[in-house]
C-alpha positions as CSV (number, residue, x, y, z in Angstrom):
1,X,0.0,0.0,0.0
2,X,1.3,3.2,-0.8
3,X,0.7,6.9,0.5
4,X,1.1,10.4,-0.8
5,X,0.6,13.8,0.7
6,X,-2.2,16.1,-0.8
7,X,-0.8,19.5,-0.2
8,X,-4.1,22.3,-1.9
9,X,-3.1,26.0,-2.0
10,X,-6.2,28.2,-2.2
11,X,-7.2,31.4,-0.4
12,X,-8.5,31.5,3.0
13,X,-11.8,31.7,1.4
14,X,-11.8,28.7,-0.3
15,X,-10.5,26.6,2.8
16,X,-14.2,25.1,3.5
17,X,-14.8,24.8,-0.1
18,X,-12.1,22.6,-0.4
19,X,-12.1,20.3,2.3
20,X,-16.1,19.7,1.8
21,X,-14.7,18.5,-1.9
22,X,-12.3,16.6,-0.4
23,X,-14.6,15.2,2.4
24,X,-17.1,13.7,-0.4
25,X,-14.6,12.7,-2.2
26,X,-13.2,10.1,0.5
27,X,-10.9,11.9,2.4
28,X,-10.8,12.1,6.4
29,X,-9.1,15.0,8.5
30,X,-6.5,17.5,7.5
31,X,-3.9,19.8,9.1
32,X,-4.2,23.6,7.4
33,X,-1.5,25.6,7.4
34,X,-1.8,29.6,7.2
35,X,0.3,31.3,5.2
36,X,0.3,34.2,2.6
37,X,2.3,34.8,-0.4
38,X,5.2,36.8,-0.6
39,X,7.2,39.2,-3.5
40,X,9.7,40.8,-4.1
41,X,8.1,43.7,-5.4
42,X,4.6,45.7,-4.9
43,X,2.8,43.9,-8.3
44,X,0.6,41.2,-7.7
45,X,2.6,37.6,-8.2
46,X,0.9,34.5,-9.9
47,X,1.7,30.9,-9.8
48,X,0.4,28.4,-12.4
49,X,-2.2,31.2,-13.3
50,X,-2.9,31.5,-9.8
51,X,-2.5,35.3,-8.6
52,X,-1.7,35.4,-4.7
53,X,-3.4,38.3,-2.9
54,X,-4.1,38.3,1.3
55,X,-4.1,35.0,3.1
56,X,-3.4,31.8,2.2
57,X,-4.2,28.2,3.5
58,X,-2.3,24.9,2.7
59,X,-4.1,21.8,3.5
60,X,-2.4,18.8,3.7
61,X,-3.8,15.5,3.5
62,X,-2.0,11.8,4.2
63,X,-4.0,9.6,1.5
64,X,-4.1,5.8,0.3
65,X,-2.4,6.4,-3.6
66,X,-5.7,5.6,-5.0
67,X,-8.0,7.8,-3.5
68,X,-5.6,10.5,-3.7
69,X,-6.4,10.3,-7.4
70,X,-9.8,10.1,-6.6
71,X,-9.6,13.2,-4.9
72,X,-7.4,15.2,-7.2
73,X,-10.4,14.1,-10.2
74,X,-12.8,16.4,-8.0
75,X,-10.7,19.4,-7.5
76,X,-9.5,19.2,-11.5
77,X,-13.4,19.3,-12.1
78,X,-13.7,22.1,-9.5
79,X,-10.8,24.4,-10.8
80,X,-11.2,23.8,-14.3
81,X,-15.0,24.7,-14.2
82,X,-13.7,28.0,-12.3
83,X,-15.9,26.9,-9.2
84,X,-12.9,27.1,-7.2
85,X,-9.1,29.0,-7.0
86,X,-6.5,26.3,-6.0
87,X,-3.0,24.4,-7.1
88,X,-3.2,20.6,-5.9
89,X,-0.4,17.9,-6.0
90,X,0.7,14.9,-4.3
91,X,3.9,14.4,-3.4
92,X,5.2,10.6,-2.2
93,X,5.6,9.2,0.9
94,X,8.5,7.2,1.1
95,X,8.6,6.1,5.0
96,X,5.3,6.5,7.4
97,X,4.7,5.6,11.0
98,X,2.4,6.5,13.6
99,X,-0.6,6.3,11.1
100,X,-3.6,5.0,13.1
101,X,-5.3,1.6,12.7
102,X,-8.4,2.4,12.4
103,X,-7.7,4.7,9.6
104,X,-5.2,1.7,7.2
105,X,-8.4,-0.5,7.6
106,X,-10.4,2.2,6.0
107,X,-7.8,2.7,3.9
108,X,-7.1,-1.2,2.9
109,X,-11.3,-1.2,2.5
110,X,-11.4,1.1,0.0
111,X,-8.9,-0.6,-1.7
112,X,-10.9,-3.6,-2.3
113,X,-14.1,-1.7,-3.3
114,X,-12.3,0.8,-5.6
115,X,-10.1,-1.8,-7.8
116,X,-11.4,0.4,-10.6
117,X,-9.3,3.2,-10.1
């Protein structure tokens, strides 16, 4: 079984938005991160078409592989129909411990019933 982190930048206004998305999608808890964006000059910045302006949230989410991709479909479907404002990626997890039990049997369950994806 392999895991990934979901790291989501957005706006601080988008925060709910996006783990309600991610909720419905499969996803348990998440730590969120403040932040805001910084230059190096007084014009406004963009990243990936993504112009940073006030506060910032990063929410990061330890995922099963699998549903991560689940859960990256909904936010593509979500930015690309201009419902939302965000930059998602996974990165991988090489090494993980202290992951609770109850959450690998979810994890190792939705495996088996999602052998589709």
């Amino acid at each position: 079984m392999r895991f990934v982190t979901l790291l989501v930048i957005t706006s601080s206004e988008n925060e709910d938005k996006v783990k309600k998305i991610a909720k419905n999608a499969g996803a348990g808890g998440a730590t969120v991160i403040q932040g805001r964006g910084t230059s190096s000059d007084s014009e406004k910045k963009s990243f990936f078409s993504l112009t940073y302006e006030g506060n910032q949230v990063i929410i990061v989410y330890v995922l099963e592989e699998k549903l991560s991709r689940t859960i990256l479909k909904e936010f593509h479907m979500y930015i690309e129909n201009k419902k939302i404002e965000a930059l998602a990626f996974t990165l991988p997890i090489s090494h993980l411990v202290g992951l609770d039990r109850s959450l690998l049997k979810k994890f190792e369950n939705s495996i088996k019933t999602n052998d589709d994806l």
